[in-house]
N, C-alpha and C positions, 0 to 999 in steps of 0.2 A: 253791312249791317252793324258789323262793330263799329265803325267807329262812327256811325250817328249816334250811338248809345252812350258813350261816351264825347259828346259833344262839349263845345264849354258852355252851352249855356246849360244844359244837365246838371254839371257839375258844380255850379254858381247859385242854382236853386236848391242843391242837395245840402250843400254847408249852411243855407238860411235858417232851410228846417232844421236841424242841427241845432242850430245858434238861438232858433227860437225856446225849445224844446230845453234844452240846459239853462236857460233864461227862467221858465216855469218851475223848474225843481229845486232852482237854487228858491224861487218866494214859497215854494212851500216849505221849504227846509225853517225858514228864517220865520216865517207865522207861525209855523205851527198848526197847523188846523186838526181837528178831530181826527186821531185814525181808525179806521175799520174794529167794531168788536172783536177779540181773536176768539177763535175756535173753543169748545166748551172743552174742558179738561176730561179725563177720563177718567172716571172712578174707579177706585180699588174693593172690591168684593166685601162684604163684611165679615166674611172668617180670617181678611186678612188682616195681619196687627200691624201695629208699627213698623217701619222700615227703618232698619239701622243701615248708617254708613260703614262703608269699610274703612273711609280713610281715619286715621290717626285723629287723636284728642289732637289742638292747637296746645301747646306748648305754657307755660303759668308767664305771662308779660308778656306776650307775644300779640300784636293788632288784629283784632278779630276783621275777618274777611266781612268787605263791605255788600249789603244787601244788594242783590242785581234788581232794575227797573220793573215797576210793575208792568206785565203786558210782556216781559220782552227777558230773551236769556242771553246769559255770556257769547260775548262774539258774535252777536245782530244786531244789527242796529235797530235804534227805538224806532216805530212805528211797525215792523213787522212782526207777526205771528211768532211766539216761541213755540218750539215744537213739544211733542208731551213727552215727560219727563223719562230719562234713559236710566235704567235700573241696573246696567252693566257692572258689574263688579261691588254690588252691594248686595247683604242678606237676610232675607224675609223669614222671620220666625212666626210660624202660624202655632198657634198655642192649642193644643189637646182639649177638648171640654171634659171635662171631671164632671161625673156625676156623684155626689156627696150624699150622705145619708140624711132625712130629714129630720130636724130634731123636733120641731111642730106636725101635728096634722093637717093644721090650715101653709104651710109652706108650700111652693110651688112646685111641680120638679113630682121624678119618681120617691117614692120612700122606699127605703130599703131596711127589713125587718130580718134580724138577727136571734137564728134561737137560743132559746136560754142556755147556758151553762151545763147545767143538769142534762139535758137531749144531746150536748155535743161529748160530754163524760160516757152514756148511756151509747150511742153509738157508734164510739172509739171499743166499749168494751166490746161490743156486741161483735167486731168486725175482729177483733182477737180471738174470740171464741168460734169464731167460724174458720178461722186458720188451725186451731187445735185439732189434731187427730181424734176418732172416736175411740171407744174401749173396743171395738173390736177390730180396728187397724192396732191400735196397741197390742193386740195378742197376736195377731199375724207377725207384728214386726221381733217380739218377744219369742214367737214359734222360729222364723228366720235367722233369727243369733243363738237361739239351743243349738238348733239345727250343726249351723259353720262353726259351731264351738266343739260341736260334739264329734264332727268330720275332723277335725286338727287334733282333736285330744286323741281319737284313734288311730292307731297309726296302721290297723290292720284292716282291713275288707269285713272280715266276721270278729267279733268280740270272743275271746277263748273261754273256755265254760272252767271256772275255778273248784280245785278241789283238793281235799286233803287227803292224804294216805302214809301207810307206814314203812317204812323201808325196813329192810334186816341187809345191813353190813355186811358181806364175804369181802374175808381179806387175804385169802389161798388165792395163791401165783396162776394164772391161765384165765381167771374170771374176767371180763370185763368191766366197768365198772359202770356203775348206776348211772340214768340220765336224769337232769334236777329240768322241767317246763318251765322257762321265763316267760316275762314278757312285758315290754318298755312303757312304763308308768306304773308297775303293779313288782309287790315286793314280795316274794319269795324266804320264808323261813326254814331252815334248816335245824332242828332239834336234835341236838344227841343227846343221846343216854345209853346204859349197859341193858342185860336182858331182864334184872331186874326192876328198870325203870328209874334209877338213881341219875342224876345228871352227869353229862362227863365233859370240864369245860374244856374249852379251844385254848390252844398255844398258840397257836401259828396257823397265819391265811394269807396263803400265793396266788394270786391271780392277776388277769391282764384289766386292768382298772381302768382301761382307754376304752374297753366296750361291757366293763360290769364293775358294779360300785356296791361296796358293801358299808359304805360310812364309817371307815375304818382310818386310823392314822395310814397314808400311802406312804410309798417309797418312787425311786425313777423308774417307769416303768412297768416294769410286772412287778416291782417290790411286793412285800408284804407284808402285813401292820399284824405283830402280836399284842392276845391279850395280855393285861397287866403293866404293860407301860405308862399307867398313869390310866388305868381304865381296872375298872371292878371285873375279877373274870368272872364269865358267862359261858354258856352250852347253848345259848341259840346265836345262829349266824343270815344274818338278811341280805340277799343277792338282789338285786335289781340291773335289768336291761340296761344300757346309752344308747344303744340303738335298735332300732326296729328286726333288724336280722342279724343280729349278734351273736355268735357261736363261738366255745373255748371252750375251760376245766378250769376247776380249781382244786387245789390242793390244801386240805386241812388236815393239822397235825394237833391230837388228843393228847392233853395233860397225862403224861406215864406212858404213851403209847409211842411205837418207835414205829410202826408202819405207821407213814401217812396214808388217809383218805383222798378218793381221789372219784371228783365226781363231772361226769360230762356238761356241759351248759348249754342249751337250744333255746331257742324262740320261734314265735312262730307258728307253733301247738295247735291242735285242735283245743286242747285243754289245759291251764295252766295251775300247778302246782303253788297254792299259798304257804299250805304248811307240809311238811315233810319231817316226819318224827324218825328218827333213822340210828336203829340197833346195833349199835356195836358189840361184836362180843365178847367176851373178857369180862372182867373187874374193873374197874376205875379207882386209882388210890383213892377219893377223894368218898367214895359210897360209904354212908354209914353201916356198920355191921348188924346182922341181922340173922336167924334162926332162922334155918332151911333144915327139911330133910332129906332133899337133892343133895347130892354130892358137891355136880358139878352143872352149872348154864350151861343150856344148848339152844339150838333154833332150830323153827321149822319153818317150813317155806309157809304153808296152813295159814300161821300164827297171824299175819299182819291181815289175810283176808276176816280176821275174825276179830280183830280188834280195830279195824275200820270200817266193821258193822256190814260188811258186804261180803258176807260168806259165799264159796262157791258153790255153783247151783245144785251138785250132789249134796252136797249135804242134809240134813234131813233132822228137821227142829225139836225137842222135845220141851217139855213142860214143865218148870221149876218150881217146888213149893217147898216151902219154909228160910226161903233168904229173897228176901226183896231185893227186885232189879236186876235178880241173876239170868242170863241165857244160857242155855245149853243147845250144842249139836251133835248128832253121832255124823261123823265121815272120816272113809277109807278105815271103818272097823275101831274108831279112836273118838273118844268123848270129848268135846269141846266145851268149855266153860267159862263162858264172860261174867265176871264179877267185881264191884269193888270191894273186895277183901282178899285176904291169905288167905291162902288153902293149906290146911294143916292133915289130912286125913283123907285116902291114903296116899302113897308120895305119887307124885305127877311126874311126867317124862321130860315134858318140855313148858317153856311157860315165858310169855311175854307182857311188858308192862308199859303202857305210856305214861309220859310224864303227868298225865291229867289223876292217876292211881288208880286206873283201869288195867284189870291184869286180862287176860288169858292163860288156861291149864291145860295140857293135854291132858288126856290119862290113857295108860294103855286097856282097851276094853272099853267096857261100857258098864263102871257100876252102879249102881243103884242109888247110891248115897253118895257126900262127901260133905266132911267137916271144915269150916272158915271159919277167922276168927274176923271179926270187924267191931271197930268202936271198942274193944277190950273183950266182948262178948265171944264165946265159940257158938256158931250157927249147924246146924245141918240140913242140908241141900238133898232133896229128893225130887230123883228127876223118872218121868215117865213117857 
């Protein structure tokens, strides 16, 4: 079967065809004739723009690349189809539509209406003022910082209840010595004077100045700053707390006096001492002289409850007439007699003076009368 398939005469009519066939395509080649319409090209969408090439600008003098044949692309030959165009490596910018404001009403297109000036000022403010707190967030937040201002400032659980009272001095061996109530932020005045009420200044203040400050020139340590260094001397002394539970003494030394004072320091109190008027007794060089019919100063323990207006509860009030502003008490059988003036008549036993020239007089009994002199005037005092 093969080889009649290949026979020669098979083969002798197969090269005719052939021969005829290459004969045909060479006369069309050489006339020419019409070639087939080619294929309709394919359009590009209309949101697409321009197509930029990626390759390179040609070069300034360089022979611009010659058109290819109509109908037909590089590297086919004329009469066939070119294929549609290969966008490989080239990039299509499709452009954004903008929509613009219109400046006509007869223009085509949305319009786009812009509010006035005024309405965009108006609710820029409007949108500030709705971010502002009201007045009554403002007092809450006002009440919140009293508050944590007020908790820092104290440094104690209860606030100490302030008060004033008078001391009387014992300076006989065996006594203990007086306790002064601080307490840190609040200042503490110490007043001396003698039993007549005359001032008696400070020399000398020792104390531990790491946990109490008296605003005094310091020394290292427990130094201690005398009056008159370059300071006017004085008879009041201000102690102040450094710290919240501060405890010590100080020791103050009186102009002519050779026993120092010697007084404990706490904090902490129920109640804290501002002023402290505190009797020494003796003379002070420095008192002006003055007519007494006592001999000699003394004290009584009595004396301070009655001159800081808080007599003890025995006591028992009577009724002053003919000297204004005077008190009187009878207790433990002895007349008590708050006045601002001398008492000249009859002589009194004991008798106490604050610096403010408020006296207290004992007397012994209970007389009926007593003569003071005040304003230059002599008074007589009848008590009932």
């Amino acid at each position: 079967m093969m080889k009649a398939a290949f026979s020669p005469s098979h083969v002798a009519a197969a090269a005719a065809a052939l021969l005829l066939h290459s004969i045909a395509a060479a006369q069309v080649i050489q006339t020419g004739p019409t070639a087939p319409p080619p294929p309709p090209q394919l359009q590009a969408p209309a949101a697409v723009g321009a197509v930029r090439s990626m390759a390179p600008a040609p070069q300034e003098g360089a022979a611009a690349p010659a058109p290819a044949a109509s109908g037909s692309a590089p590297g086919h030959p004329v009469g066939e189809a070119a294929p549609p165009p290969n966008r490989l490596g080239q990039q299509v910018n499709t452009p954004v539509p903008v929509v613009m404001p219109s400046v006509s009403s007869n223009a085509d297109g949305p319009t786009v209406v812009y509010p006035p000036a005024d309405a965009i000022v108006e609710k820029a403010v409007r949108q500030i003022e709705d971010m502002q707190l009201t007045p009554q967030q403002y007092e809450r937040l006002k009440g919140i910082f009293m508050e944590r201002q007020q908790q820092r400032a104290m440094p104690y659980v209860n606030p100490p209840k302030p008060v004033t009272r008078t001391l009387l001095v014992n300076l006989d061996p065996g006594v203990s010595p007086p306790t002064l109530r601080l307490s840190r932020g609040q200042q503490t005045s110490l007043v001396f004077s003698d039993v007549s009420g005359q001032p008696w200044f400070i020399e000398k203040v020792s104390m531990n100045r790491q946990l109490f400050s008296d605003g005094r020139a310091t020394g290292v340590g427990q130094g201690g700053g005398a009056a008159g260094q370059g300071e006017p001397p004085t008879n009041v002394l201000s102690i102040e707390a450094l710290t919240p539970a501060a405890y010590g003494n100080v020791t103050v030394t009186l102009r002519g006096q050779s026993t120092p004072l010697i007084f404990v320091l706490t904090t902490g109190q129920a109640e804290v001492d501002m002023r402290v008027d505190a009797k020494v007794p003796g003379k002070n060089p420095d008192a002006e002289a003055e007519v007494t019919l006592q001999a000699a100063p003394s004290l009584d323990n009595a004396l301070p409850y009655f001159l800081d207006g808080v007599p003890p509860p025995s006591a028992k009030r009577l009724r002053v007439t003919g000297l204004e502003g005077a008190e009187a008490w009878v207790y433990d059988k002895n007349l008590y007699v708050k006045a601002r003036a001398n008492a000249q008549y009859p002589a009194y036993f004991s008798a106490a003076r604050s610096t403010s020239g408020i006296s207290v007089y004992r007397y012994v009994g209970v007389p009926k009368a007593a003569t003071f002199t005040m304003g230059g005037r002599a008074l007589t005092a009848f008590f009932e």
